[in-house]
N, C-alpha and C positions, 0 to 999 in steps of 0.2 A: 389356493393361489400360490406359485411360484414367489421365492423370494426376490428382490430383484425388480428392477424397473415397474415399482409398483404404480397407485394413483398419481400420486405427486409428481414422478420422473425422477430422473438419476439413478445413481448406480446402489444406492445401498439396501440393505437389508429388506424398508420396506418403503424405499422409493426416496429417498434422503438425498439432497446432491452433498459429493465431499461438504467437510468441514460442518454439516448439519449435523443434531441431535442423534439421528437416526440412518445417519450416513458415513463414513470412512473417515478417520482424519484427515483431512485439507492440510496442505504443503504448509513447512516452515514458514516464518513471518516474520517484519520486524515492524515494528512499530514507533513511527518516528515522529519527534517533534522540532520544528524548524525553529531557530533563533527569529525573535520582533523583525519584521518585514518582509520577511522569504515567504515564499508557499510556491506549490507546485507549479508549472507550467504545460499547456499542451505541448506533444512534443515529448515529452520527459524530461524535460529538465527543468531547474528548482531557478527560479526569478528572485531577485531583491528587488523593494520596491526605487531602488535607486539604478535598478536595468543590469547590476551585476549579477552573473550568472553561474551556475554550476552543474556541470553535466557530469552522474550518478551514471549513466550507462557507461563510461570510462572504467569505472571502478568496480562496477557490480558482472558477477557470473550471467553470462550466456541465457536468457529464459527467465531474471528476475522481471517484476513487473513492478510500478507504481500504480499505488491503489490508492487516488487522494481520500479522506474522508469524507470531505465535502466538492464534490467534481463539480458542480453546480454557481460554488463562487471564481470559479476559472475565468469564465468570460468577464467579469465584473471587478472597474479599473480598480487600484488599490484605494484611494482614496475616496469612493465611494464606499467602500465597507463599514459597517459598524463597529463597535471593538471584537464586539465577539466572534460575530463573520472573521474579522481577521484573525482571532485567535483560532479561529476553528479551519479556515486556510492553511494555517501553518500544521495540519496534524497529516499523518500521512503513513499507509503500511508501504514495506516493500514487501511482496511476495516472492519467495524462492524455491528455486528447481529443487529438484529431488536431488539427495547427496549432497548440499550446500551443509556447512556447520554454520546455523545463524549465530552460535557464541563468537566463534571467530571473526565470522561477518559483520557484527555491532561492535566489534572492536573497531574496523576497519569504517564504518559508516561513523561513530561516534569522533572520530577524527577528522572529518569535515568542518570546515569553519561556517558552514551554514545552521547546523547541526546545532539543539540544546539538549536534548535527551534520545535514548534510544533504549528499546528495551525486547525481548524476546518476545514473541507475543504466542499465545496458544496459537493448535495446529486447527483453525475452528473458521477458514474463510472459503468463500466459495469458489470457483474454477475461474479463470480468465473471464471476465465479461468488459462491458460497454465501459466501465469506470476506469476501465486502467487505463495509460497515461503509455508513451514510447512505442 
C-alpha cells in the first residue's frame, strides 16, 4: 500500500488529517480564554452578555479562523447557561495561516479587553471545518 491517502483519509503518512497523530502538524494556534460574559458569536465576532461587542477580524491576519470549543452553546441565550456551559463558552482557539508568529500574535490578542488568557497552543488541530466561526 502506498503511503498516503490511506483508510482513514487525509494527507498523511498513513491517512492522518493534519494535526493528527499520524498526520502532518496542523497550522499555528492560539488558544483563548474570554473574560466572565464574553464567548464567541456567529459571525466571528466575540459578544458580551451586556450586547457589547468586539470584532477580532479587525485585528487578526488574512486566513485566521475561530474555532469556538463548544460551537454548540452559540445558539443558547446567555442566561440560560449553566456556569459551566458558560465557562466553557468562553474558551476558544484562533487558528492561523501559515507564516503567522503566534508568539507575536498573543501578544497582540492578549491586549484585548475581552481577553483573560491566551496561550500558544500545539500545532495538533484539524483543517477548516464546520466549527469555525467568520
Amino acid at each position: 500500500m502506498a503511503l498516503g491517502g490511506g483508510p482513514f483519509g487525509g494527507d498523511g503518512p498513513f491517512g492522518g488529517a493534519p494535526g493528527s497523530p499520524t498526520g502532518p502538524p496542523g497550522p499555528p494556534q492560539l488558544i483563548v480564554t474570554l473574560r466572565e460574559g464574553w464567548r464567541p458569536h456567529e459571525g466571528g465576532h466575540l459578544i458580551h452578555e451586556s450586547g457589547d461587542e468586539h470584532r477580532p477580524d479587525e485585528h487578526l491576519p488574512l486566513g485566521s479562523l475561530l474555532r469556538p470549543t463548544a460551537r454548540h452553546l452559540l445558539e443558547t441565550a446567555h442566561e440560560m447557561l449553566s456556569r459551566a456551559e458558560r465557562d466553557l463558552a468562553r474558551s476558544l482557539r484562533i487558528v492561523l495561516p501559515p507564516g503567522v508568529d503566534p508568539e507575536a500574535l498573543a501578544e497582540v490578542v492578549r491586549g484585548w479587553a475581552c481577553v483573560e488568557k491566551v496561550q500558544v497552543g500545539p500545532e495538533d488541530v484539524a483543517p477548516a471545518g464546520p466549527n469555525d466561526l467568520g
